[in-house]
C-alpha positions as CSV (number, residue, x, y, z in Angstrom):
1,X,0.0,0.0,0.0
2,X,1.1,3.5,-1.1
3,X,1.9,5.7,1.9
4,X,0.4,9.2,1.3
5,X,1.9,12.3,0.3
6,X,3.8,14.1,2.9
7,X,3.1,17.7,2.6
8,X,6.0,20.0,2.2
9,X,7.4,22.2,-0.8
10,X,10.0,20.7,-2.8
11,X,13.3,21.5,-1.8
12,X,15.6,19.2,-3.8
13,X,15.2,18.3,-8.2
14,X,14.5,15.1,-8.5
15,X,16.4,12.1,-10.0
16,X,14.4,11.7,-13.3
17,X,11.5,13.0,-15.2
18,X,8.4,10.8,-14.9
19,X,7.1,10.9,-18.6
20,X,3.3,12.1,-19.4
21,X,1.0,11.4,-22.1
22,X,-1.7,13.7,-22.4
23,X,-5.1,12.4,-23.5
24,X,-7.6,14.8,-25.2
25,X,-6.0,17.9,-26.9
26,X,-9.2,20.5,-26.0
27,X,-9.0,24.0,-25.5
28,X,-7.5,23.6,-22.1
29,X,-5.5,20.8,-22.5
30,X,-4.4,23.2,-25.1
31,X,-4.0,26.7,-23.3
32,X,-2.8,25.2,-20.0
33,X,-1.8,21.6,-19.6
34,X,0.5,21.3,-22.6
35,X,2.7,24.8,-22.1
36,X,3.2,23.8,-17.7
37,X,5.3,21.3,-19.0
38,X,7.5,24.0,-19.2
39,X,7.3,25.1,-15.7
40,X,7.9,21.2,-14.2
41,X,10.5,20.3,-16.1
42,X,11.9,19.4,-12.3
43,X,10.7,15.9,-12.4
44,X,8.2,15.6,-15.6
45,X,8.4,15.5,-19.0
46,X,5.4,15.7,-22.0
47,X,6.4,12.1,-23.8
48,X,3.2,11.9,-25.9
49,X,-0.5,12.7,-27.0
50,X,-4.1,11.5,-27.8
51,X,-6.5,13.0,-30.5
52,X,-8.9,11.5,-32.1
53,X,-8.6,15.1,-34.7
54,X,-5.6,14.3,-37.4
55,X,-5.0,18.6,-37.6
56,X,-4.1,18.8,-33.9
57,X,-2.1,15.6,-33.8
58,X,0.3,16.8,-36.9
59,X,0.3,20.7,-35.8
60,X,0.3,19.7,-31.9
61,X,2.8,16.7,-32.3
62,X,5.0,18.6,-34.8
63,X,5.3,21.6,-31.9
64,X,5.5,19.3,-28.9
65,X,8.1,17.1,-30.9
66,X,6.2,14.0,-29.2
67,X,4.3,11.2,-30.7
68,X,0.3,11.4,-31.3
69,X,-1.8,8.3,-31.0
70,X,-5.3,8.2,-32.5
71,X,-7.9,6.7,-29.5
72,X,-8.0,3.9,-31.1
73,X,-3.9,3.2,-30.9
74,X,-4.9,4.4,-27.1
75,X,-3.1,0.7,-25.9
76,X,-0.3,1.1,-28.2
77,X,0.9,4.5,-26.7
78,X,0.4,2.8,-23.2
79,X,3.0,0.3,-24.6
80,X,5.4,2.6,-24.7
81,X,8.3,2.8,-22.1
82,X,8.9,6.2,-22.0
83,X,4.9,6.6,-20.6
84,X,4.5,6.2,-17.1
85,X,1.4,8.6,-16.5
86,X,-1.4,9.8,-18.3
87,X,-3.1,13.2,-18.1
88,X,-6.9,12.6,-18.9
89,X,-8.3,16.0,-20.6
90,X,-11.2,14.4,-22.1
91,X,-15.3,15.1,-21.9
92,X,-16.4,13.9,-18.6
93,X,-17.9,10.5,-19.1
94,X,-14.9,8.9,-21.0
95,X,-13.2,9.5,-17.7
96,X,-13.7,6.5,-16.2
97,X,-12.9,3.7,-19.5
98,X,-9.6,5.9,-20.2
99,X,-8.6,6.0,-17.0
100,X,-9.0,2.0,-16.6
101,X,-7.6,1.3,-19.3
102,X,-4.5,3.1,-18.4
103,X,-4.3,1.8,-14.6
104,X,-4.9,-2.2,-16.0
105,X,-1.8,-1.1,-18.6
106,X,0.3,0.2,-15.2
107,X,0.3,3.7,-16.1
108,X,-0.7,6.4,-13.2
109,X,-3.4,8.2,-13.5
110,X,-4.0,12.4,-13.4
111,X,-7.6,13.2,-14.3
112,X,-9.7,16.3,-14.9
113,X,-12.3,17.0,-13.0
114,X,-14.8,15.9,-12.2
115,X,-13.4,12.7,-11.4
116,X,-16.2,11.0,-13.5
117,X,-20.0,11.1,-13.5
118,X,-21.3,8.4,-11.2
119,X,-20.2,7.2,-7.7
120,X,-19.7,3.6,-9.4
121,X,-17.2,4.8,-12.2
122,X,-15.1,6.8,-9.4
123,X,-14.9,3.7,-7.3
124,X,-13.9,1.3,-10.6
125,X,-11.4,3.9,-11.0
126,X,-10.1,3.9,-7.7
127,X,-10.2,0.1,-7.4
128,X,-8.6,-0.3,-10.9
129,X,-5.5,2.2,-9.6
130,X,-5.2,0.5,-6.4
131,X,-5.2,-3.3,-8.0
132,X,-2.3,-2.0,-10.4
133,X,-0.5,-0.2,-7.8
134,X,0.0,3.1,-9.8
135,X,-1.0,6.5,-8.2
136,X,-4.6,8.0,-9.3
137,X,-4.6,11.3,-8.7
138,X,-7.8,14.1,-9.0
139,X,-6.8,17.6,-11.0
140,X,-8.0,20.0,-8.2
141,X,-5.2,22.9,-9.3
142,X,-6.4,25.1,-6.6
143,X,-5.2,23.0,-4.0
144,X,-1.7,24.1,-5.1
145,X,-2.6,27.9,-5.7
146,X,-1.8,30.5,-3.4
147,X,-4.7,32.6,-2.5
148,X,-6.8,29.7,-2.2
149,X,-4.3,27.7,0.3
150,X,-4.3,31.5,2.2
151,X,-7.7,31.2,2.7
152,X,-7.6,27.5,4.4
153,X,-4.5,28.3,6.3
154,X,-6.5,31.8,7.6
155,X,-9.3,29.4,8.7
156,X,-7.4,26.6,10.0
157,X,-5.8,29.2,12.6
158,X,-9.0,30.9,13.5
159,X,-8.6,34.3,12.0
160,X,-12.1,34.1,11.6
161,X,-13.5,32.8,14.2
162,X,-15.3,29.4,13.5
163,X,-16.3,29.2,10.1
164,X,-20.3,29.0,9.8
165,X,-21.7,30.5,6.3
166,X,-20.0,30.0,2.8
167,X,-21.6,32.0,-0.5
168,X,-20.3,31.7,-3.8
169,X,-21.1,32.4,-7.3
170,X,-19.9,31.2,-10.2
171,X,-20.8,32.0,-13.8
172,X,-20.0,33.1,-17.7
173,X,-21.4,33.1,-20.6
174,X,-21.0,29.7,-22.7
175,X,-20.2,29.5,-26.1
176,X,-21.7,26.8,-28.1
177,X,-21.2,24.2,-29.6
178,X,-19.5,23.3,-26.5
179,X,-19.0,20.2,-24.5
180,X,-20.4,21.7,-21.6
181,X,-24.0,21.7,-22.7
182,X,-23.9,18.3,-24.0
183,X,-25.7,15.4,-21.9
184,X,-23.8,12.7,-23.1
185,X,-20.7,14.3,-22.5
186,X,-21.4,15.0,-18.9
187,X,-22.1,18.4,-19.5
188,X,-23.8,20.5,-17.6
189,X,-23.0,23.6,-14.8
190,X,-23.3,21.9,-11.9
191,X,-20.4,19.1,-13.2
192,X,-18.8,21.6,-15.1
193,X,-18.2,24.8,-13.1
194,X,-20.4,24.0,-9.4
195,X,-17.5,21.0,-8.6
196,X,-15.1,24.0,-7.6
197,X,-17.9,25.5,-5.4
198,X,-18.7,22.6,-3.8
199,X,-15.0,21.7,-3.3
200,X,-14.2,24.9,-1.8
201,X,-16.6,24.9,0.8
202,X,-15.4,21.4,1.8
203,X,-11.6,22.1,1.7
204,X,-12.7,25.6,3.8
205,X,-15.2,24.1,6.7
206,X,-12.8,21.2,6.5
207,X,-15.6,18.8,6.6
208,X,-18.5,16.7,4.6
209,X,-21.7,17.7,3.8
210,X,-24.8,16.2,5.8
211,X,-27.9,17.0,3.6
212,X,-28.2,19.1,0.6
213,X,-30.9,21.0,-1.9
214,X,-31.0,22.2,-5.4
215,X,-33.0,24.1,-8.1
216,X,-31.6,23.7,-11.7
217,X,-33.6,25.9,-14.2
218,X,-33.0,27.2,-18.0
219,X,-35.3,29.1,-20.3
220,X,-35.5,29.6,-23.7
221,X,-31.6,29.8,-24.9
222,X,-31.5,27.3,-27.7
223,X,-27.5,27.2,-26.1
224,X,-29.6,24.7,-23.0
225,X,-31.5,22.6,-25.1
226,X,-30.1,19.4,-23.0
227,X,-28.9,20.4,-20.1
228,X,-29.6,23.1,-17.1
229,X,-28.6,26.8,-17.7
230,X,-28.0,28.2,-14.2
231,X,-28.1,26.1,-10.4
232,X,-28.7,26.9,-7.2
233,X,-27.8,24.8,-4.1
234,X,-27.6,24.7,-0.2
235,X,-25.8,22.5,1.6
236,X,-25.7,21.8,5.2
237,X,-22.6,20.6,7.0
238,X,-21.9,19.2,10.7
239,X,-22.0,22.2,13.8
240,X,-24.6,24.0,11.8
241,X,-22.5,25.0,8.9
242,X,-24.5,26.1,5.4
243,X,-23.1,26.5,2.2
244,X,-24.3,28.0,-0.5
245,X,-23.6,29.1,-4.0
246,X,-25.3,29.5,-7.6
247,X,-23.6,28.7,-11.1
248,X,-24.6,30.0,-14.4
249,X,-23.5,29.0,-18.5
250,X,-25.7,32.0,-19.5
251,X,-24.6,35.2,-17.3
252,X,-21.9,37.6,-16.8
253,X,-18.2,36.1,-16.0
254,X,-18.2,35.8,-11.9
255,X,-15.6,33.8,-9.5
256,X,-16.6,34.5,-6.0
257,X,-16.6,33.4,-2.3
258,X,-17.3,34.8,0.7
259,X,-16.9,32.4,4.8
260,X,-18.2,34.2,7.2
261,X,-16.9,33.5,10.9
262,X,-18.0,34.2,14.1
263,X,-15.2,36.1,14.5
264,X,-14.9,37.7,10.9
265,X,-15.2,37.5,7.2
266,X,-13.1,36.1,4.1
267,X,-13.3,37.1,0.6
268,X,-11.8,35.7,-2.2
269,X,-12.7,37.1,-5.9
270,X,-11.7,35.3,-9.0
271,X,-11.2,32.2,-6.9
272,X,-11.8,29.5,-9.6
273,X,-10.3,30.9,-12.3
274,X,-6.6,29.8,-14.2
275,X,-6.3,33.2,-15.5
276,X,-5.6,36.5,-14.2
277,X,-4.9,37.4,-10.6
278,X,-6.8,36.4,-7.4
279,X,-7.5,38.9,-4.9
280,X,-8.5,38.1,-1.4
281,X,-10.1,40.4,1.9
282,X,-9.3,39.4,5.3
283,X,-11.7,41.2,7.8
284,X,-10.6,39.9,11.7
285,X,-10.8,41.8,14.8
286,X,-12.5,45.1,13.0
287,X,-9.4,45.3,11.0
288,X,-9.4,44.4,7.0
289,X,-6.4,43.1,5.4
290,X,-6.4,42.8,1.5
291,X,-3.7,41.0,-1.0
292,X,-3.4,39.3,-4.6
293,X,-2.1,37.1,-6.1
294,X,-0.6,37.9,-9.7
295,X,-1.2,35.2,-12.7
296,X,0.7,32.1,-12.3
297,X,0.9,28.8,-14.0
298,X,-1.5,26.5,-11.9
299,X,-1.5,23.4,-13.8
300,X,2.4,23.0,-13.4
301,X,2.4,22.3,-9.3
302,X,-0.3,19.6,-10.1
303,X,2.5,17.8,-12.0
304,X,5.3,18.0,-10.2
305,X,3.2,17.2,-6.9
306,X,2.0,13.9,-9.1
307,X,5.2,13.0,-10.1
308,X,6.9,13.6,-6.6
309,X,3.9,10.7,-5.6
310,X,4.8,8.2,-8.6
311,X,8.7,8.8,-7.6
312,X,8.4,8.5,-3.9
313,X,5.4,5.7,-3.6
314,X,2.8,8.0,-2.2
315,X,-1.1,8.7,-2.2
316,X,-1.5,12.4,-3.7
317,X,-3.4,14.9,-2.0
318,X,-6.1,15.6,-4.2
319,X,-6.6,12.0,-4.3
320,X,-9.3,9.9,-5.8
321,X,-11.3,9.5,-3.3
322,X,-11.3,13.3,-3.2
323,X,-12.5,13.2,-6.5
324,X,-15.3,10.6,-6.0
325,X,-16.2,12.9,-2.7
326,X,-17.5,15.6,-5.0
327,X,-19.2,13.2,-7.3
328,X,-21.0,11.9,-4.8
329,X,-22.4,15.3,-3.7
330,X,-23.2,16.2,-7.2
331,X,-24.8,13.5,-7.8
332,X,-27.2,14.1,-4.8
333,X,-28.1,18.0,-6.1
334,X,-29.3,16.4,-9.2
335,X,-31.2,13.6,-7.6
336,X,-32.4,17.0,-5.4
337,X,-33.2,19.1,-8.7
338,X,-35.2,16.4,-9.9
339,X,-37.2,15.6,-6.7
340,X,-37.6,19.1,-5.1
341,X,-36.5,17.1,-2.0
342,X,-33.6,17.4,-0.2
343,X,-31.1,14.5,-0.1
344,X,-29.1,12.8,2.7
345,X,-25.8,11.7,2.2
346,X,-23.7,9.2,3.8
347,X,-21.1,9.3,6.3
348,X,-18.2,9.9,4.2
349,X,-14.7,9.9,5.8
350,X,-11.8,12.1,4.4
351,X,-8.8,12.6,6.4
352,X,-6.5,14.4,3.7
353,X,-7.4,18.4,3.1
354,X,-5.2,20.5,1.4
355,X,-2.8,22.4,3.2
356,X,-0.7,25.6,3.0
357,X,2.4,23.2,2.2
358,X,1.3,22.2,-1.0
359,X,2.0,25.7,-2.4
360,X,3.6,25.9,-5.2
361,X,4.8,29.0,-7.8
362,X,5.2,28.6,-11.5
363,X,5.3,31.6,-13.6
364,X,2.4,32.5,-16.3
365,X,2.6,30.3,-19.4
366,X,2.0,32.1,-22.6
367,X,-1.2,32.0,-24.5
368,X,-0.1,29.9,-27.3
369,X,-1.7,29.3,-31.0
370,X,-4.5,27.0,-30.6
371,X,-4.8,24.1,-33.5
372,X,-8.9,23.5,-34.2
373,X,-10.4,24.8,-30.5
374,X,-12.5,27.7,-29.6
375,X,-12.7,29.3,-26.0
376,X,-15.0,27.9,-24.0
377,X,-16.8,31.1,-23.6
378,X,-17.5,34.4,-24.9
């Protein structure tokens, strides 16, 4: 049995590179995963892709100066030596098989979130990682980025007081055709953009959600023909702690959070986002404190933290059952949505939270030439 991480910042480069394969060239995987290899050149290296579009894989292989495999040569890029992890950038319910696939071949595993779409896959996921003994290993990038590790570490110490309300909002305008307003993709805004929400009121009480309520609605924007346009939700955690927050695909370009302590308040504006600076309001003993943090590169820490795990024989911190924590939850708004009841979850135990120690500071990456991808929004 892996032992898990041990949190600290890396103080030492490490032997080797642990060579990546990235799976799904979309406009992310695109704009952010590809270019951190750059920024973690410490202890990974970009060994290969996997595109099912033959433009990206010659105009993305050719500038990479790696190897592209179709999806259906998925097994023959596995094969090769040099590929000891995959990152999985693909649409949310090919999750799961791609990530199977890849554990049963002994490769570790690095997926986007969410993890996948039902409690079932996340567990044949976990199970699958843990049979092959690689590392599985949920993207949560803010559990890396400063401002948001500030914000935990400002709780944790009581600069608030004890935490009892959490508001967010989360919301931009979609641009179709997109992914994230197809069913069968797993699209939708409470798997698309409410995962961070709902993550960051668990990694900020420091606990799991009791019961929970929600209210998915669209109206006539052909854009929400098959999924929900904008959600709201409640959730109530142990010690009478309530979250709250509300995600949109069809209104104006929000990432907020506010806790509220009995002792003081914590703000944190652009919280969610990759891009552009993150800028955070401290209000403790009638005094306000106020900072920001300045673009960095947010997908580069996830990678070096993974690779530090494959190197060292450890469970990352986000793990999968940190993924499959949120899935769970998810799952239950939408169960809620459909009902108009709330739901009861589960006990659910999860002794790993990020902490302050997993840090980590990569410069910007540049906005490079995308090959066949439009933004995801307007």
């Amino acid at each position: 049995m892996a032992r898990q991480r041990g949190m600290r910042r890396r103080t030492k480069k490490a032997a080797r590179q642990v060579g990546y394969a990235v799976v799904g060239l979309g406009h992310f995987a695109q704009d952010a995963i590809l270019p951190a290899f750059e920024h973690a050149t410490e202890n990974s290296r970009l060994v290969a892709l996997v595109s099912g579009d033959p433009e990206k894989a010659r105009e993305l292989g050719e500038r990479c100066g790696v190897p592209v495999f179709s999806y259906e040569r998925f097994e023959e890029c596995l094969a090769m030596p040099e590929v000891e992890a995959v990152y999985i950038a693909l649409p949310n319910t090919l999750h799961a098989e791609y990530a199977v696939r890849a554990a049963k071949a002994g490769v570790h595993v690095l997926c986007e979130k969410p993890l996948a779409t039902t409690e079932a896959e996340c567990m044949e996921m976990i199970r699958a990682c843990e049979e092959s003994d690689v590392r599985l290993m949920t993207a949560y990038r803010l559990h890396f980025e400063q401002a948001n590790l500030t914000a935990v570490e400002a709780v944790r110490k009581g600069k608030i007081g004890d935490p009892r309300l959490f508001s967010s909002a989360f919301s931009f305008q979609v641009k179709a055709p997109n992914i994230r307003v197809e069913r069968d993709k797993g699209g939708g805004v409470l798997w698309d953009i409410g995962v961070y929400c709902v993550n960051a009121a668990r990694y900020l009480f420091r606990a799991e959600p009791l019961e929970v309520f929600a209210f998915c609605d669209k109206g006539q924007d052909p854009r929400f023909a098959e999924v929900e346009e904008a959600a709201s939700v409640v959730m109530r955690f142990p010690e009478g702690k309530l979250a709250t927050f509300t995600v949109s695909f069809g209104a104006e370009a929000v990432a907020t959070y506010q806790l509220v302590g009995t002792e003081g308040t914590l703000k944190v504006d652009n919280a969610y986002e990759y891009k552009g600076e993150i800028r955070w309001e401290l209000t403790s003993e009638g005094k306000t404190r106020k900072g920001k943090v300045t673009q960095r590169d947010q997908i580069a820490p996830e990678l070096l933290a993974f690779s530090d795990c494959i190197l060292e024989g450890q469970e990352p911190e986000p793990s999968g059952w940190e993924g499959l924590a949120d899935v769970r939850i998810i799952t239950a708004l939408y169960e809620s949505a459909r009902t108009g009841r709330s739901v009861k979850l589960e006990p659910f135990e999860k002794p790993q939270r990020p902490t302050k120690e997993q840090e980590e500071h990569r410069p910007p990456s540049e906005t490079p030439e995308y090959v066949n991808v439009e933004a995801p929004s307007q």
